[in-house]
N, C-alpha and C positions, 0 to 999 in steps of 0.2 A: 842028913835030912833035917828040914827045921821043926826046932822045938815044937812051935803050936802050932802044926801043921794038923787039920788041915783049916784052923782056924783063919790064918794067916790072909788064905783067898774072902772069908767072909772080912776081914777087916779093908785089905785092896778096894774091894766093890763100896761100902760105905765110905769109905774114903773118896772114892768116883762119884758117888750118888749125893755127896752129901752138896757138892757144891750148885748141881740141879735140882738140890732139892730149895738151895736159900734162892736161886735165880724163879723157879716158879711163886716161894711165897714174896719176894720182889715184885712179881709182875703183877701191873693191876687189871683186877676182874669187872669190867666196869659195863655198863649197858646205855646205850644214847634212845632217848624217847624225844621224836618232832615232833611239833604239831604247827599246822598241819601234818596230817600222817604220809599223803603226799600230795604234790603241788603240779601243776600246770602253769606253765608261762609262756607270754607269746615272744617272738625274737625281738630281741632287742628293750625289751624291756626285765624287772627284776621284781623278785617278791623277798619279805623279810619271812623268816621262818625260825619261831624257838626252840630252843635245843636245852634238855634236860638229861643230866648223865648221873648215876649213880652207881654205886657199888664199894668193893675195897680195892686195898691196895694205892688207894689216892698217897701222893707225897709232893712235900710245899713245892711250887715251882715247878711241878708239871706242865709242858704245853700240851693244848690241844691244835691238832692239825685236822683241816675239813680236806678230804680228799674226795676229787670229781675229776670227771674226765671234760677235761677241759676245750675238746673240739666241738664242745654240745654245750655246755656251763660254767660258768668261774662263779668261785663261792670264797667269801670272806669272813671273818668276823665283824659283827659289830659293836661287841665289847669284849672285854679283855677276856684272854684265852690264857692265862695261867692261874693255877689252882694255891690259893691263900690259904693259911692255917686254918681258918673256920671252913675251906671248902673240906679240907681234910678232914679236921673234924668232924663235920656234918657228914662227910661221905655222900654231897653229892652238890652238884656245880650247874647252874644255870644260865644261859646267855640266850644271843639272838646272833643272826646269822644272814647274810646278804647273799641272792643266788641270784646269777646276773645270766641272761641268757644270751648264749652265741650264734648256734644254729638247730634244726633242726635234729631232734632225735631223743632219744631215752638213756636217762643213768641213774647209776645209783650214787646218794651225797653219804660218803659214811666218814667219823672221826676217829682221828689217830692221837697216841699218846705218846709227846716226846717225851725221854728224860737225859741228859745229859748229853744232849745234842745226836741223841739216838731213837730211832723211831721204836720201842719197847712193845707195841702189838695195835691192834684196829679192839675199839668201841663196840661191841657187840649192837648190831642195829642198824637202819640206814634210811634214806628217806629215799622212795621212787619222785625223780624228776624229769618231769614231760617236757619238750620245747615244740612247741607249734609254732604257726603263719596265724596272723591275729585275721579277724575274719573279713572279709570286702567286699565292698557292694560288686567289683567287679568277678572276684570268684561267684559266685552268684551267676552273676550272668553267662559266664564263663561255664557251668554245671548246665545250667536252663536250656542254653542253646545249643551244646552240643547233644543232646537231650533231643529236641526239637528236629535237630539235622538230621539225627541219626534215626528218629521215627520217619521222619519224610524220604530218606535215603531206602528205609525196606519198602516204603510204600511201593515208592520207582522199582525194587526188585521184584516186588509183587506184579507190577502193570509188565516189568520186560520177560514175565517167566515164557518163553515161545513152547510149549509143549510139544510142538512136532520137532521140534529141534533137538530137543531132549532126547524123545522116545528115539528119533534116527542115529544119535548117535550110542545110544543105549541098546544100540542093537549092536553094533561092535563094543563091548562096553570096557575093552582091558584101557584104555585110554582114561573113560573117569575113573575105573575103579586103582590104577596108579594117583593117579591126582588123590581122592579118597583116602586113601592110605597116607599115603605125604602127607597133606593137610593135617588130618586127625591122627596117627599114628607115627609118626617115624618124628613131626616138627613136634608135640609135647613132648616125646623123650627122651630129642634131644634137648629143646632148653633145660628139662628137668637133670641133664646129663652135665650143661654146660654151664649150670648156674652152680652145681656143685664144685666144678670145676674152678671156674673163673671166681665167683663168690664162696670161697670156702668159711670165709667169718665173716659175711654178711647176709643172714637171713631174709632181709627185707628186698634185698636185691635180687633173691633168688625168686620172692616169690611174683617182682616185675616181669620177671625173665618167665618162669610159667604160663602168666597170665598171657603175655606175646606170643609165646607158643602156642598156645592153647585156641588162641583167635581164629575167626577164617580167613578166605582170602582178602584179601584188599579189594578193594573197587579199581584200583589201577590195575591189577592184571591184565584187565580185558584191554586198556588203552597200548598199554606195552607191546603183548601181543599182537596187536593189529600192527603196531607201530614198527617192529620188528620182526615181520611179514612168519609172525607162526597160525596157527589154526584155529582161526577167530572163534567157529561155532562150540570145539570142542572147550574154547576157554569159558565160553559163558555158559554151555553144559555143568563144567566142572566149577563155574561161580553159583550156579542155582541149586545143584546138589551140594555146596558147601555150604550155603546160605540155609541151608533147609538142616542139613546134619550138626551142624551148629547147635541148635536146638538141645538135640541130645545129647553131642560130645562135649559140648563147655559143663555142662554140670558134671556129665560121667567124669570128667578128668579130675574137674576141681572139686568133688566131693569123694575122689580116691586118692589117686596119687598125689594132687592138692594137700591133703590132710598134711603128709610129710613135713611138705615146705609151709604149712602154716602151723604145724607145731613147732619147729625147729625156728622160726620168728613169734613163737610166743604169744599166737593171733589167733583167735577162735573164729573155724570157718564161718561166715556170714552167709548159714544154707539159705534164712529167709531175705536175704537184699538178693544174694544172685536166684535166687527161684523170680525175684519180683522182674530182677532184669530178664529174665528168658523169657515169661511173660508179655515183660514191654515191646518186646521185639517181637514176638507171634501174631500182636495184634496188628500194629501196623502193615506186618507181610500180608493177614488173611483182608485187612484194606484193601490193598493194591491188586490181589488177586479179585475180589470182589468188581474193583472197579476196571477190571481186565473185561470181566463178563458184563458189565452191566452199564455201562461208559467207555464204551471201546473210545470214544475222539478225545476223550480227556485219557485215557490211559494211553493211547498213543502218542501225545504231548510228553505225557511223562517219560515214555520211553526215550523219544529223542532228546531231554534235556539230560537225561540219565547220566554219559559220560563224562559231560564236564560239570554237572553238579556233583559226582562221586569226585572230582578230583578238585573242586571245588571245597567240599568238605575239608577231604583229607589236609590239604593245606589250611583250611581256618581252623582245623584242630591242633594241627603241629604248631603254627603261626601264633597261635590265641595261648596256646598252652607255656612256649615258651616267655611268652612279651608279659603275663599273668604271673609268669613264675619264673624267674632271672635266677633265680638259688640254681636252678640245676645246672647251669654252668660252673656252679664252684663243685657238684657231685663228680664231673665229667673226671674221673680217670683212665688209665691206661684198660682198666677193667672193663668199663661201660662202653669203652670204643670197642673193645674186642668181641664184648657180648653184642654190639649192635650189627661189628659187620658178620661174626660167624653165626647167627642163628639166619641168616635172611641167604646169608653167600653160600651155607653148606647145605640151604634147603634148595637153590637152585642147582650145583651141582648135584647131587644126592636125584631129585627130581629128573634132571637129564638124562644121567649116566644108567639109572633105569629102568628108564624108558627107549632108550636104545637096546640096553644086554634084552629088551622084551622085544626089540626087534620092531619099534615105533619111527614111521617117519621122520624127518629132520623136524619137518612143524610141527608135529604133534608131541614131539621131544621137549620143542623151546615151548609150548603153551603149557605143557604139565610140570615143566621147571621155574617154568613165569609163575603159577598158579599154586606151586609148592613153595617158592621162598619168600613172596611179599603174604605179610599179614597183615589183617584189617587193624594194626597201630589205634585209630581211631577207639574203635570198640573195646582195646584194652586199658585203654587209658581211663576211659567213660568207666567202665565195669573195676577198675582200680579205684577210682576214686567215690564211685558209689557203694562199693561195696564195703571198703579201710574205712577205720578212723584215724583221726588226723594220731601223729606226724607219720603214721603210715603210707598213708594215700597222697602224701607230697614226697616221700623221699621213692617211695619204688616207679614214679611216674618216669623219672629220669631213661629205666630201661627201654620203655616203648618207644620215648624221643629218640633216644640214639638209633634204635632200630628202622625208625624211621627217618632219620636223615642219611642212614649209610646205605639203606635199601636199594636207593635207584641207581647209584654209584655203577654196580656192573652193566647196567640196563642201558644206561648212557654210554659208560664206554663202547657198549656192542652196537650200538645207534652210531657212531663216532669211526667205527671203524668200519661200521656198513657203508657211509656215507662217505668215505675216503677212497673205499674199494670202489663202489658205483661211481666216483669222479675218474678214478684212474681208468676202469674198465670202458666206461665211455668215449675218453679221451684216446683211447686207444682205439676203439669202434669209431670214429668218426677221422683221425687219421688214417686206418687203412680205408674207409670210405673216397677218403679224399685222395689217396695212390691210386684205386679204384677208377674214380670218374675223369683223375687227367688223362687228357688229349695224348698219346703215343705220337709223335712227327713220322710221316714216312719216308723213309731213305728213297735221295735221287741214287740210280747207276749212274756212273761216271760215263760223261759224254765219247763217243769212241769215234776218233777222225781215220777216216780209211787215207792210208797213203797210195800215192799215186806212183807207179814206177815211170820213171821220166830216162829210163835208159830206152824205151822201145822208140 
C-alpha cells in the first residue's frame, strides 16, 4: 500500500487541475461595446462602426479577429487590431471597423482573440447587423399598385358573386365543403408541415411557405377548370366561398399556428397590419356587391372583364415582382424549387384523390383539385410585404414566386396531353369516317357462254 495514501489521489487531481487552472487565468476576460449599438445598411453599400473592448487578461500582441457571416457582411478593420503595451496596460483597446454589405439578411458582428496563431475565445458582445434593398421610387410603385389591382380584383368578386349558383350547388354541398377543407385546412398544414421540412434552418422561409398556404384560391382556378373541361359552376362556388372564408381563416391561421413560425424567425406577429389588410379587402368586396345590386350594367362589365383581368393581375404581380427584385434568383435553391412545386402539386393531388374515395364525379374531382392547389400567390406576396419589415418582407417573397411559377406546370401538361389525345382520337374518327363513306365496287358474275353440241 502507498505511504500517503490516501493523500496521494488529492495530490494526482492538483496536479490535473493545476494546468486548467493557469489555461483559464491565461484566457482573456474581455467585453466588445459598438456603437452604434446596431446598424442597418443598404446592399452594396458600407457603414464605419467603433469598437471599444475592455477587460483582463489583455497580453502584447494579441489579435483581434471580427467574425461575421459572411453571405450577408464582410467586416474589416480599419485600424490596427493588435493590442500594444499601453493597450495592456490600460486594459482596454479602441478602434473602428468597416461593415461592408453583401446581401440581404441579419447577423451578428462579434470579435475574437488571437493569440499565438490560435483563436483563444470570442469578446463577450456583438453588434446586430441588418442588410436591406435601399429604398425605390419603383418599389413604391410596385406596393401602390398591386394595392390598387388587388382592390379592384375583390370588387370584380363582389360584382361576379351569382347567388343562385351558390345556393344550387350548396344544396349538394360535399363538393364545396371538400374544396373548403383543402383550401383552409389540409394546404396551411401542410405548408406549415413542409416548411419545417424543407426549411429546417430557415425561419423566414418558413414563414413564406405559411403565408402561401394560408392564401385562397387563385383567380386562375376558374380559367383552368373551364380550360380542362372540369365543373365550371362548382369552381366558382368554391372561388366565392373561398373569397368570403378568407376573411376569417387568414387571421385564424396567422394569429395561431402563425405564432409558431413567427417566433421561431424572431418576428413579432404584425396583428395590426394583417387586421388592416382583412379590412382592405372586405371593403372593396361589399363595393362590388353593392354595385351588383345597384349598377347591374356596370357590374355586369365587370363581370365579363373578370377572367382575364384576374390573370392579368396574377402575371403583373409575378412579372413586376421578379423584374423589381432580381436578388431572388440568387435565393432560388434546391429548397425553394421543391417548396414551389410540392405545396401547389400535393394540394392537387390530395384535392383529387378525395374527392373521388367521396365518390365525386371526374369534373367535380378536377375543379376541387384545380381549386385546392393553386393559390392566390398574388395576395401573399402583397400581405408579406405589408405586413414584414424589411429584410424580411424581401427574402420570404421568394417562396410565393416559386409557387407560382411551378403551379401551372401540371395544369399545362394535362392541357398538352388532352390536346394530343383529342388530335389522335379525331384522327382516328375521321379515318374510320372516311372507310365509312367509300364507294364498295360491285362484283360482275363471270360471263357464261352455253356451248353448243355440234355432234347432233
Amino acid at each position: 500500500m502507498c505511504p500517503i495514501w490516501p493523500l496521494h489521489l488529492i495530490i494526482l487531481y492538483l496536479l490535473a487541475l493545476c494546468p486548467l487552472w493557469v489555461i483559464c487565468q491565461a484566457a482573456p476576460n474581455l467585453v466588445a461595446t459598438f456603437f452604434p449599438s446596431n446598424i442597418t445598411v443598404h446592399m452594396n453599400e458600407y457603414q464605419i462602426v467603433n469598437v471599444s473592448i475592455h477587460g483582463t487578461g489583455m497580453q502584447v500582441d494579441d489579435k483581434l479577429l471580427l467574425s461575421i457571416d459572411d453571405r450577408v457582411a464582410m467586416a474589416e478593420w480599419n485600424s490596427t487590431y493588435k493590442l500594444t503595451e499601453d493597450d495592456v496596460n490600460a486594459q482596454q483597446w479602441e478602434g473602428t471597423a468597416r461593415v461592408d454589405a453583401v446581401f440581404l439578411g441579419r447577423t451578428p458582428l462579434t470579435v475574437q482573440v488571437e493569440r499565438d496563431a490560435e483563436v483563444t475565445g470570442n469578446v463577450e458582445g456583438s453588434l446586430p447587423v441588418i442588410i436591406v434593398r435601399p429604398e425605390r421610387v419603383i418599389d413604391t410603385i410596385f406596393t401602390t399598385s398591386v394595392a390598387l389591382f388587388i382592390s379592384l380584383i375583390f370588387i370584380n368578386f363582389g360584382c361576379a358573386m351569382h347567388w343562385p349558383t351558390v345556393k344550387e350547388c350548396l344544396k349538394k354541398p360535399i363538393g364545396p365543403i371538400i374544396g373548403l377543407c383543402g383550401q383552409f385546412v389540409f394546404m396551411p398544414l401542410l405548408s406549415f408541415g413542409l416548411g419545417f421540412l424543407i426549411f429546417p434552418d430557415k425561419p423566414e422561409m418558413r414563414l413564406g411557405m405559411f403565408f402561401t398556404g394560408c392564401a385562397p384560391g387563385g383567380g386562375a382556378s376558374n380559367i383552368w377548370t373551364f380550360i380542362l373541361g372540369g365543373n365550371l359552376n362548382l369552381s366558382l362556388t368554391m372561388s366565392a366561398i373561398s373569397t368570403l372564408a378568407a376573411f376569417g381563416f387568414i387571421p385564424l391561421w396567422l394569429f395561431s399556428l402563425g405564432q409558431v413560425v413567427f417566433r421561431n424567425a424572431n418576428i413579432v406577429v404584425p396583428y395590426k397590419n394583417i387586421s388592416f389588410f382583412v379590412v382592405g379587402l372586405i371593403v372593396p368586396l361589399g363595393i362590388g356587391l353593392a354595385m351588383q345590386r345597384y349598377t347591374p350594367r356596370v357590374s355586369a362589365f365587370m363581370v365579363r372583364i373578370l377572367k382575364g383581368f384576374s390573370t392579368t393581375l396574377l402575371i403583373f404581380i409575378i412579372v413586376f415582382a421578379i423584374v423589381t427584385n432580381l436578388y431572388i434568383f440568387q435565393l432560388f435553391t434546391w429548397q425553394i424549387i421543391a417548396a414551389g412545386m410540392g405545396l401547389p402539386w400535393l394540394g392537387y393531388l390530395a384535392g383529387y384523390v378525395v374527392a373521388r374515395l367521396l365518390r365525386q364525379p371526374h369534373e367535380d374531382a378536377l375543379a376541387i383539385s384545380i381549386e385546392t392547389g393553386i393559390q392566390n400567390t398574388g395576395i401573399a406576396i402583397f400581405l408579406l410585404r405589408y405586413a414584414l419589415d424589411a429584410p424580411e418582407m424581401d427574402l420570404t417573397t421568394v417562396v410565393p414566386v416559386s409557387c407560382a411559377i411551378m403551379t401551372p406546370i401540371p395544369m399545362t401538361c394535362i392541357f398538352i396531353y388532352q390536346k394530343i389525345k383529342g388530335c389522335i382520337v379525331n384522327r382516328n374518327q375521321h379515318k374510320k369516317m372516311a372507310e365509312d363513306l367509300t364507294p364498295i365496287p360491285e362484283t360482275r358474275e363471270p360471263d357464261v357462254i352455253a356451248t353448243i353440241d355440234v355432234r347432233k
